[in-house]
N, CA, C and O atoms as a GROMACS GRO file, in nm:
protein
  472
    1UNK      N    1   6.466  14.490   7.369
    1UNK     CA    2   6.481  14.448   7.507
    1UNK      C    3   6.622  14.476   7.557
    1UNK      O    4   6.728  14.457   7.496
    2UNK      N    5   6.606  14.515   7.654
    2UNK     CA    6   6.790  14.531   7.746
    2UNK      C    7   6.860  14.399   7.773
    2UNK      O    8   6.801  14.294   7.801
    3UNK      N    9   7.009  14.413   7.760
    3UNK     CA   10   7.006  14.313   7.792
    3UNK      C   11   7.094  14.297   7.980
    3UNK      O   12   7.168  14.385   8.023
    4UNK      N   13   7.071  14.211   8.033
    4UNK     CA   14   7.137  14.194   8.177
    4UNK      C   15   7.253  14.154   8.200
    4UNK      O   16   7.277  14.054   8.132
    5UNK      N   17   7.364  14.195   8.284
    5UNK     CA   18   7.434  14.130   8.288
    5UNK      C   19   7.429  14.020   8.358
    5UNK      O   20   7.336  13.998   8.436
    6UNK      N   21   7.566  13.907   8.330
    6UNK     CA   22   7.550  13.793   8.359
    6UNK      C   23   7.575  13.775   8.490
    6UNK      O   24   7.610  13.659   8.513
    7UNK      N   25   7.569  13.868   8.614
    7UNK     CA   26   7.607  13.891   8.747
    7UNK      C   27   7.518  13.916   8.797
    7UNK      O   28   7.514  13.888   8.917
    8UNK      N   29   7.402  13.979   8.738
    8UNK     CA   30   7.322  14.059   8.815
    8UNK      C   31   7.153  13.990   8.769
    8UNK      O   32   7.044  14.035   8.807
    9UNK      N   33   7.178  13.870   8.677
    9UNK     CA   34   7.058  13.797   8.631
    9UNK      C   35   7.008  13.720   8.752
    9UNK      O   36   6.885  13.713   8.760
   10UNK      N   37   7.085  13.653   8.858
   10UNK     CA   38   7.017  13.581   8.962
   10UNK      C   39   6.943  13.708   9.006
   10UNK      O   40   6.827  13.695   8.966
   11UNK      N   41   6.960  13.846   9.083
   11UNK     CA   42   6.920  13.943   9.170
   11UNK      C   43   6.818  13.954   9.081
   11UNK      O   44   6.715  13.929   9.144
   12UNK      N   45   6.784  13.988   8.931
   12UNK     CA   46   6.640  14.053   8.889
   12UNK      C   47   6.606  13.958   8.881
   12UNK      O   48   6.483  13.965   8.884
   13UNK      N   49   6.651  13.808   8.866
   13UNK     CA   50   6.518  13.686   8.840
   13UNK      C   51   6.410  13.678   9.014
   13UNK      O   52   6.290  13.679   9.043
   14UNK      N   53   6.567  13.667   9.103
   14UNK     CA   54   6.492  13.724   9.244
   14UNK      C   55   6.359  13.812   9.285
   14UNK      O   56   6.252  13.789   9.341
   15UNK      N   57   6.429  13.934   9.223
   15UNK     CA   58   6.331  14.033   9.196
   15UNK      C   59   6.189  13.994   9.130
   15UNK      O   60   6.078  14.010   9.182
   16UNK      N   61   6.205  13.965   9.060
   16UNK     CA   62   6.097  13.913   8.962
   16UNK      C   63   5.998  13.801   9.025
   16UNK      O   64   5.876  13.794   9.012
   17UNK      N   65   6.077  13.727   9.088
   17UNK     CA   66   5.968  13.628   9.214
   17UNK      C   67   5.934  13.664   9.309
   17UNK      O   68   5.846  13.595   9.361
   18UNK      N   69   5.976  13.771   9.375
   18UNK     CA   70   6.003  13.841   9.529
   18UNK      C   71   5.822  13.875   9.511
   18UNK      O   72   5.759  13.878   9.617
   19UNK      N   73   5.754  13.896   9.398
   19UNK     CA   74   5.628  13.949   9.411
   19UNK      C   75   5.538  13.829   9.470
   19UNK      O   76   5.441  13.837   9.546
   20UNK      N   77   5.596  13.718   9.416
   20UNK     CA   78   5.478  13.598   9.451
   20UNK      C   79   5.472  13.555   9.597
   20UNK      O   80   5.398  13.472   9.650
   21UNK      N   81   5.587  13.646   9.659
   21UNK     CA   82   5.601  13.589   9.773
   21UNK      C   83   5.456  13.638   9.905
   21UNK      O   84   5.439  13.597  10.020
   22UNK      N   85   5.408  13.698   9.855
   22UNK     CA   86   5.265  13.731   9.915
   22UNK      C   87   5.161  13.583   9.939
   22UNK      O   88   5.086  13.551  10.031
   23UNK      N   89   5.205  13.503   9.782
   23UNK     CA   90   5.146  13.343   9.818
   23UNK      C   91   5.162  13.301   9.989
   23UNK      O   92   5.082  13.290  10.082
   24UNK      N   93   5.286  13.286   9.975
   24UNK     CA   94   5.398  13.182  10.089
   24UNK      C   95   5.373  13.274  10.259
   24UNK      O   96   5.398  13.225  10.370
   25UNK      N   97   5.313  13.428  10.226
   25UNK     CA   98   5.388  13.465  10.373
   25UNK      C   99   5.260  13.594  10.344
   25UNK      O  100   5.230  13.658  10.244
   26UNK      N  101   5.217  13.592  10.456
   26UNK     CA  102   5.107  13.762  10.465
   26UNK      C  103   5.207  13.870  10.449
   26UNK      O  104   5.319  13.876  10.501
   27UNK      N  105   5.132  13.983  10.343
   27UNK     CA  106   5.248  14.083  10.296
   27UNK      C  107   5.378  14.050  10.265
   27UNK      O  108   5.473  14.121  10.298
   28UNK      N  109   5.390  13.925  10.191
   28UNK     CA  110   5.513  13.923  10.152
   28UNK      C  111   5.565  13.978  10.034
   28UNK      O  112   5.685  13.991  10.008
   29UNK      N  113   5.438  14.021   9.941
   29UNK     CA  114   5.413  14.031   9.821
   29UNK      C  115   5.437  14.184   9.797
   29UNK      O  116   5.423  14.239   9.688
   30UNK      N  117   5.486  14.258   9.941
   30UNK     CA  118   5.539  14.380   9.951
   30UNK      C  119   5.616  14.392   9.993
   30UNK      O  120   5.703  14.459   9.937
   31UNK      N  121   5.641  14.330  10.131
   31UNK     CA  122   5.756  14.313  10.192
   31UNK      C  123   5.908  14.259  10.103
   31UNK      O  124   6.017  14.316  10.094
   32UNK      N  125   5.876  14.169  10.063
   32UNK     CA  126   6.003  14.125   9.954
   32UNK      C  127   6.069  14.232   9.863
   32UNK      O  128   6.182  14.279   9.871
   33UNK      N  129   5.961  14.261   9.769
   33UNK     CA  130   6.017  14.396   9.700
   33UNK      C  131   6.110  14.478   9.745
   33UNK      O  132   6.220  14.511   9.702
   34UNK      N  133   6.025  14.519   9.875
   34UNK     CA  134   6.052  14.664   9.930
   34UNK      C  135   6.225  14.557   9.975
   34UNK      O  136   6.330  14.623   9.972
   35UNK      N  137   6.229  14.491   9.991
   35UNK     CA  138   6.412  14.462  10.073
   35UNK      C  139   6.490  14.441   9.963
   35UNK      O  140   6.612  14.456   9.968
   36UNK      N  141   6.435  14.411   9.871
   36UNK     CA  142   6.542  14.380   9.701
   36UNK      C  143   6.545  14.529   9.691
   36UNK      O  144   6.654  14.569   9.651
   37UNK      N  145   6.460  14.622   9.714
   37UNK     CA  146   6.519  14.783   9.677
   37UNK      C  147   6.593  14.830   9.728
   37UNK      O  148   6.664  14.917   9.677
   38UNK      N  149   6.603  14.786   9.850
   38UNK     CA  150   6.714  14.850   9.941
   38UNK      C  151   6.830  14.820   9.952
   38UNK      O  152   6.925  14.899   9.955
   39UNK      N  153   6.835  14.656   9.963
   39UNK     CA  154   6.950  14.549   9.945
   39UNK      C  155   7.055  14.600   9.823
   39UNK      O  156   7.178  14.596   9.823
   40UNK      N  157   6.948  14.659   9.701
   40UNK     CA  158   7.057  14.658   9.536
   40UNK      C  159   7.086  14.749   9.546
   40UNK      O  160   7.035  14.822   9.632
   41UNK      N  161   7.176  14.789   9.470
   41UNK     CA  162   7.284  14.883   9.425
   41UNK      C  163   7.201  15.005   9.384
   41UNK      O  164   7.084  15.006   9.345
   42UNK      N  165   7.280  15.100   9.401
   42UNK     CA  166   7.164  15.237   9.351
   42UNK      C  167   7.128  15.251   9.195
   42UNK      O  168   7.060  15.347   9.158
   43UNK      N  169   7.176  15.152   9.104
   43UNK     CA  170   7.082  15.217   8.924
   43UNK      C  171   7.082  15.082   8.924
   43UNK      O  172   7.109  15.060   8.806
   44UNK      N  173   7.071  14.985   8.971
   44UNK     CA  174   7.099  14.872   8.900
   44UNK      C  175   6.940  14.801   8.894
   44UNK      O  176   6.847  14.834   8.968
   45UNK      N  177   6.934  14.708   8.797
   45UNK     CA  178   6.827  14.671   8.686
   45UNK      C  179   6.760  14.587   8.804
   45UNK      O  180   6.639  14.604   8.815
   46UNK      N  181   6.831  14.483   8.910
   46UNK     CA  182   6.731  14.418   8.997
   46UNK      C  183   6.670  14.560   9.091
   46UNK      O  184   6.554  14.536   9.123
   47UNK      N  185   6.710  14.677   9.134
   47UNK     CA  186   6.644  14.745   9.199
   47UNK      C  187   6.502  14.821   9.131
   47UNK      O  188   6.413  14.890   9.183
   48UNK      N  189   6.534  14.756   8.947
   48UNK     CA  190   6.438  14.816   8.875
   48UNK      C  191   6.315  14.705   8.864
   48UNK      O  192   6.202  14.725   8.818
   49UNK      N  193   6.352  14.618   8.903
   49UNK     CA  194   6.283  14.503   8.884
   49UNK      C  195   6.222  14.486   9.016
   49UNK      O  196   6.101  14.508   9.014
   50UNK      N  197   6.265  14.458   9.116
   50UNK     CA  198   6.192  14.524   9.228
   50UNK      C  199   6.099  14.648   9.280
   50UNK      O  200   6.036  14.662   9.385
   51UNK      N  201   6.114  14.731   9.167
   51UNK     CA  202   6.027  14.830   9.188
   51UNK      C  203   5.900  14.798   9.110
   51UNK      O  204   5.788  14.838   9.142
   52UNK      N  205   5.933  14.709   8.987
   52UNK     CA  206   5.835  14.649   8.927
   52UNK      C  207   5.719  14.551   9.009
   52UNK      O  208   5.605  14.588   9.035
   53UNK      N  209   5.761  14.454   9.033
   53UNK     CA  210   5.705  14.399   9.119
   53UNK      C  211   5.625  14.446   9.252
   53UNK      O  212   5.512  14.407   9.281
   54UNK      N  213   5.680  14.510   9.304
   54UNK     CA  214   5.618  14.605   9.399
   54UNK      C  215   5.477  14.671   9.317
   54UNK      O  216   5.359  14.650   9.345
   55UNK      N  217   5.521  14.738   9.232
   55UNK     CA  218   5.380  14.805   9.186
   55UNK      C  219   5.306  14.690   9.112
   55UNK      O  220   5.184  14.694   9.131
   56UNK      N  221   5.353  14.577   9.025
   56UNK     CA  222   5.258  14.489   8.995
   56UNK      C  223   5.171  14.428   9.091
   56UNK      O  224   5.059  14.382   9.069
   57UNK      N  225   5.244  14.434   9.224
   57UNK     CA  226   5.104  14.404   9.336
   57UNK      C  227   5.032  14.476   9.368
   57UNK      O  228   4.913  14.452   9.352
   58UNK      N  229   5.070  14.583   9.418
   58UNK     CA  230   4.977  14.734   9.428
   58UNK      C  231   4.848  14.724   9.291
   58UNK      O  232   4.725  14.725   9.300
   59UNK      N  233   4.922  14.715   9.193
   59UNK     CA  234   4.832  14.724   9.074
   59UNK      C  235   4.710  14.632   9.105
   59UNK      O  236   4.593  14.670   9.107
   60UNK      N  237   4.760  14.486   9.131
   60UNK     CA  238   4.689  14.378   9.148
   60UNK      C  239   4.567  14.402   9.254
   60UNK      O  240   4.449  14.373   9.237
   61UNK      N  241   4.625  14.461   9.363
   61UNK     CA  242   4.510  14.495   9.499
   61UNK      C  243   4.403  14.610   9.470
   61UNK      O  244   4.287  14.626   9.508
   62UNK      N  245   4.484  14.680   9.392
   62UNK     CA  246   4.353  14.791   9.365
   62UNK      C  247   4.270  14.762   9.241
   62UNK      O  248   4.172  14.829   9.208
   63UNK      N  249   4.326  14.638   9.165
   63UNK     CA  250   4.183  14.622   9.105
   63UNK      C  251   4.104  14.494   9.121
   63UNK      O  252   4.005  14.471   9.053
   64UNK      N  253   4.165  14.384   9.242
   64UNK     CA  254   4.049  14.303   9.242
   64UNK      C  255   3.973  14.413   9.356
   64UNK      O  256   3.854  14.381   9.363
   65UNK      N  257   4.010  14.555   9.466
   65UNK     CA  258   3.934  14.577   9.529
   65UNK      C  259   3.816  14.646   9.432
   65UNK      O  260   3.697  14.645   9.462
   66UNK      N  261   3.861  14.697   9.328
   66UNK     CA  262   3.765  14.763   9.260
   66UNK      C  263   3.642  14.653   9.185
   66UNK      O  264   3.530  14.697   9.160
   67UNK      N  265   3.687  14.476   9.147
   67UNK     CA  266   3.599  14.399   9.096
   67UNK      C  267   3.524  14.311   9.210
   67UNK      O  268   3.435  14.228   9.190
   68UNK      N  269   3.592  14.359   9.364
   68UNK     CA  270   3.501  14.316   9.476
   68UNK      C  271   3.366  14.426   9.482
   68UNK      O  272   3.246  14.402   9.490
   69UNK      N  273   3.426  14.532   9.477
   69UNK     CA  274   3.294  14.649   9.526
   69UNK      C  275   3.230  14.652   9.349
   69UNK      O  276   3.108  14.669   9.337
   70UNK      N  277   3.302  14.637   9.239
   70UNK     CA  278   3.138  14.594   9.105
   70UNK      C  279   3.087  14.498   9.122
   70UNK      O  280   2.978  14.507   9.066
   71UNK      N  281   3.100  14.375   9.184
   71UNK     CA  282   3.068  14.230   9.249
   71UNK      C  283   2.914  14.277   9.310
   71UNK      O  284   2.798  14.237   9.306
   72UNK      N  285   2.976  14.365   9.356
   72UNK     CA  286   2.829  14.437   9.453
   72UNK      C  287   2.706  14.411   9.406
   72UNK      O  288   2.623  14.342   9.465
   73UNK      N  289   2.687  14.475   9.278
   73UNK     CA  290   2.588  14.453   9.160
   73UNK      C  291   2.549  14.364   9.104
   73UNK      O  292   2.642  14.283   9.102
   74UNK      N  293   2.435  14.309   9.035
   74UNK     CA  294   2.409  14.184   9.027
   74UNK      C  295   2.457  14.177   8.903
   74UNK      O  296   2.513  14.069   8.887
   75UNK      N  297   2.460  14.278   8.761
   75UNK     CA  298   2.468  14.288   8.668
   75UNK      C  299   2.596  14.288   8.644
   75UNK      O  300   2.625  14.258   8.528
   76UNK      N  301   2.698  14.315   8.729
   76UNK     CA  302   2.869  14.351   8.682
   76UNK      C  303   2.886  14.219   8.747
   76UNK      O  304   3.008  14.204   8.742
   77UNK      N  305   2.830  14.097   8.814
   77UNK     CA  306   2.891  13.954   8.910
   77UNK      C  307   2.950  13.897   8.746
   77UNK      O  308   3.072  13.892   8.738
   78UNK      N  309   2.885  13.862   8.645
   78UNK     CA  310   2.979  13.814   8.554
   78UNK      C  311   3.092  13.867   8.530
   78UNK      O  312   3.194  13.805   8.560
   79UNK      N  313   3.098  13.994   8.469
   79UNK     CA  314   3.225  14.043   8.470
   79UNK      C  315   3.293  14.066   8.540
   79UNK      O  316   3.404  14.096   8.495
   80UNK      N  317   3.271  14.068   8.716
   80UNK     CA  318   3.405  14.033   8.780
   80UNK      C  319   3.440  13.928   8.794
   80UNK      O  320   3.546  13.920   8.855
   81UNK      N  321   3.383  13.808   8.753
   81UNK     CA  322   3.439  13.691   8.761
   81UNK      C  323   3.514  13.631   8.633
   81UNK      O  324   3.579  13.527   8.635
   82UNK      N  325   3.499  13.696   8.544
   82UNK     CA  326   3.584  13.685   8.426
   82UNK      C  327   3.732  13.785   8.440
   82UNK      O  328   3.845  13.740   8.424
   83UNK      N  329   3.698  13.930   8.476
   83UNK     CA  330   3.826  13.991   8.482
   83UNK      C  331   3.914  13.919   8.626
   83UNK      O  332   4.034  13.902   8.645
   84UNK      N  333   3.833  13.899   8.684
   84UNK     CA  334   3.917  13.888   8.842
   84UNK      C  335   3.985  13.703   8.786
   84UNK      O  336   4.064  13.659   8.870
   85UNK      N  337   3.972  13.653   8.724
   85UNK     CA  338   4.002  13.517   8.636
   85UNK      C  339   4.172  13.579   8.578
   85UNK      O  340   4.289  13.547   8.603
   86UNK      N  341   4.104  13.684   8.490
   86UNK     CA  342   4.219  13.697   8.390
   86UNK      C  343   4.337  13.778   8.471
   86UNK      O  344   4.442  13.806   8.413
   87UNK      N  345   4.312  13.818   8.626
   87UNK     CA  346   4.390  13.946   8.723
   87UNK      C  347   4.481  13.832   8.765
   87UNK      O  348   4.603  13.844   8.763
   88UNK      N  349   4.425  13.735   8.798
   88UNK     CA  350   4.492  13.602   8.861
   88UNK      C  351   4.570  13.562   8.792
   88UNK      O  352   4.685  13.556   8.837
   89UNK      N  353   4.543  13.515   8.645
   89UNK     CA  354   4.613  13.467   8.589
   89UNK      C  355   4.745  13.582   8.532
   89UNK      O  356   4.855  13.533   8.507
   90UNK      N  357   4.733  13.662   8.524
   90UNK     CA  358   4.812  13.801   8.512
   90UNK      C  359   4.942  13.832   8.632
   90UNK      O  360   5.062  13.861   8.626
   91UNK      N  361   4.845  13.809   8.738
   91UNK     CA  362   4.926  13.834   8.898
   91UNK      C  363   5.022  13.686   8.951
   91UNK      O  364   5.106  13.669   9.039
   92UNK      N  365   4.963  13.604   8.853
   92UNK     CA  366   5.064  13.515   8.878
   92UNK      C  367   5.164  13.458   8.760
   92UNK      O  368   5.271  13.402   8.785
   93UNK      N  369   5.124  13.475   8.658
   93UNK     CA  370   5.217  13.475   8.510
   93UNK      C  371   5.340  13.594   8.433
   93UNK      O  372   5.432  13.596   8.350
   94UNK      N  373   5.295  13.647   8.490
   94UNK     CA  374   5.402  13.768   8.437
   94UNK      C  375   5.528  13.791   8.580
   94UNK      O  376   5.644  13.817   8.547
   95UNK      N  377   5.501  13.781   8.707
   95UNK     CA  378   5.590  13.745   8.760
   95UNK      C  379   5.708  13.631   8.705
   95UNK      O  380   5.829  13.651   8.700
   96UNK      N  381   5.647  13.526   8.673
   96UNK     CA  382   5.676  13.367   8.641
   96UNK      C  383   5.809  13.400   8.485
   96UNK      O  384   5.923  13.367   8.454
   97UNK      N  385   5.695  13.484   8.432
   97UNK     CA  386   5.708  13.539   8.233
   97UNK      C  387   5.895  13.652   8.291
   97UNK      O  388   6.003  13.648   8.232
   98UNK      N  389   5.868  13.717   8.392
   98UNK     CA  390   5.991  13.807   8.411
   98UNK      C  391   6.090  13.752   8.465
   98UNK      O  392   6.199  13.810   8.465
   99UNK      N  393   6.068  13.588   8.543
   99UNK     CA  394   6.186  13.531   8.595
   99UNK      C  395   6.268  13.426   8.477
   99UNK      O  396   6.388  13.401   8.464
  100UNK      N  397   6.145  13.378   8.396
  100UNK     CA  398   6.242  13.304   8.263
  100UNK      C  399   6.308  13.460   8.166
  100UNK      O  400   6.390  13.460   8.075
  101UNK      N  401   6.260  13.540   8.207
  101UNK     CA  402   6.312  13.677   8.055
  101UNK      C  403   6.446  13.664   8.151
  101UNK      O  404   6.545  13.612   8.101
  102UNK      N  405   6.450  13.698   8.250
  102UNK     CA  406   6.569  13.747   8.353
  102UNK      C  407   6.706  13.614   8.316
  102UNK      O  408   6.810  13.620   8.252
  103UNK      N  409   6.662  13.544   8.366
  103UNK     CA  410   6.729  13.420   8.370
  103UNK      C  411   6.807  13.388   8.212
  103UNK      O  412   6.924  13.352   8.209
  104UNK      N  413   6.725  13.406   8.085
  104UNK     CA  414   6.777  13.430   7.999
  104UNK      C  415   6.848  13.534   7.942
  104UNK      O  416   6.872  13.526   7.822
  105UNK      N  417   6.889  13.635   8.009
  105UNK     CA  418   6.929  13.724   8.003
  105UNK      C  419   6.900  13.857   7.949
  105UNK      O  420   6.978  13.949   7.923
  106UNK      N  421   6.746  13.846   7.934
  106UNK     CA  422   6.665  13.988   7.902
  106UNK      C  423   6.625  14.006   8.018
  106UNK      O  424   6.618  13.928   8.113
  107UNK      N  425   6.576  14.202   7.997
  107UNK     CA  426   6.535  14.271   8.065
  107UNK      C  427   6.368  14.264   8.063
  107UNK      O  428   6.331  14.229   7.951
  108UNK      N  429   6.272  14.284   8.142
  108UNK     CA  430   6.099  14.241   8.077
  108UNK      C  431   6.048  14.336   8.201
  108UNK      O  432   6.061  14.348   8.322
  109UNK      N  433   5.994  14.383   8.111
  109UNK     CA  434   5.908  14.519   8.195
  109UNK      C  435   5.749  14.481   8.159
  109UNK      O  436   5.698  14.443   8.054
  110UNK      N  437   5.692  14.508   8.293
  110UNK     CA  438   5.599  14.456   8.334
  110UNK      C  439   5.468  14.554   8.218
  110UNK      O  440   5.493  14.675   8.210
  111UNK      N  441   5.338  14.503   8.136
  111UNK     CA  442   5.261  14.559   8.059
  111UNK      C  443   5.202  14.687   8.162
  111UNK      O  444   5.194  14.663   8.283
  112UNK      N  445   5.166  14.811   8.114
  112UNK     CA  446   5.092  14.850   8.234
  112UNK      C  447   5.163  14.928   8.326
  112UNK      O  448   5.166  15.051   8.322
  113UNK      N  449   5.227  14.849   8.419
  113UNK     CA  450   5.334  14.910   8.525
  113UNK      C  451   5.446  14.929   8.503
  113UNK      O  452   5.511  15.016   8.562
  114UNK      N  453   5.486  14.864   8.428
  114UNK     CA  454   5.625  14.839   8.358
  114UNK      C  455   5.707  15.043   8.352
  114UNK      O  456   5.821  15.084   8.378
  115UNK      N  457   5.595  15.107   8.312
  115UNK     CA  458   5.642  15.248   8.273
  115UNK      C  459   5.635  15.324   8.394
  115UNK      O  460   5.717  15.410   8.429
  116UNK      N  461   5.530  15.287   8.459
  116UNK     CA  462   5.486  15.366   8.613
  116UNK      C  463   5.595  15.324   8.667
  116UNK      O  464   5.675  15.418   8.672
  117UNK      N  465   5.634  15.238   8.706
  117UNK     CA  466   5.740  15.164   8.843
  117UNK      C  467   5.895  15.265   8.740
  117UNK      O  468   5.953  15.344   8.814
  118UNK      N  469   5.919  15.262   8.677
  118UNK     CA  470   6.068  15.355   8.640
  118UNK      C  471   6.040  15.416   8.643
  118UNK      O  472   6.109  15.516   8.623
   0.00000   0.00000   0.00000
């Protein structure tokens, strides 16, 4: 794991919540991101962390749209209600999981997106 400096741990723990903010505010859950990218410094780890987040929502929207339209089916209704369970719990824990890594002074790249978003 990388580690952060001790200056720049408030901005990626920021980063790292800026995704949930879609809860609190319509499109916030993009909107936030997208201003922590612009706001940070050009290499620095909260602008990497903001890019994270950003795509962990993207990620998030295109696959409960994909377990709304298997929903469709009578045969896939269980399994979207089990994956779209575990998307939730995903879309809201690993945000949560990257603001204690941050805060402690690791770096935590998101499973999945983690490689896409750098």
């Amino acid at each position: 794991m990388e580690c952060i400096d001790s200056s720049d741990r408030g901005h990626v723990a920021l980063a790292h919540i800026s995704g949930l903010a879609g809860y609190l505010v319509p499109l916030g859950g993009v909107i936030a991101p997208v201003v922590m990218m612009v706001l940070a410094e050009q290499n620095s780890q909260a602008k990497r962390a903001a890019k994270q987040a950003l795509a962990l929502n993207v990620f998030v929207f295109l696959l409960s749209a994909l377990l709304v339209l298997s929903a469709l089916t009578i045969v896939m209704i269980p399994v979207a209600i089990v994956m779209g369970s575990l998307l939730g719990l995903c879309a809201v824990g690993l945000p949560i999981y990257g603001l204690v890594q941050a805060l402690s002074g690791h770096f935590c790249r998101y499973p999945f997106v983690g490689s896409f978003a750098d």
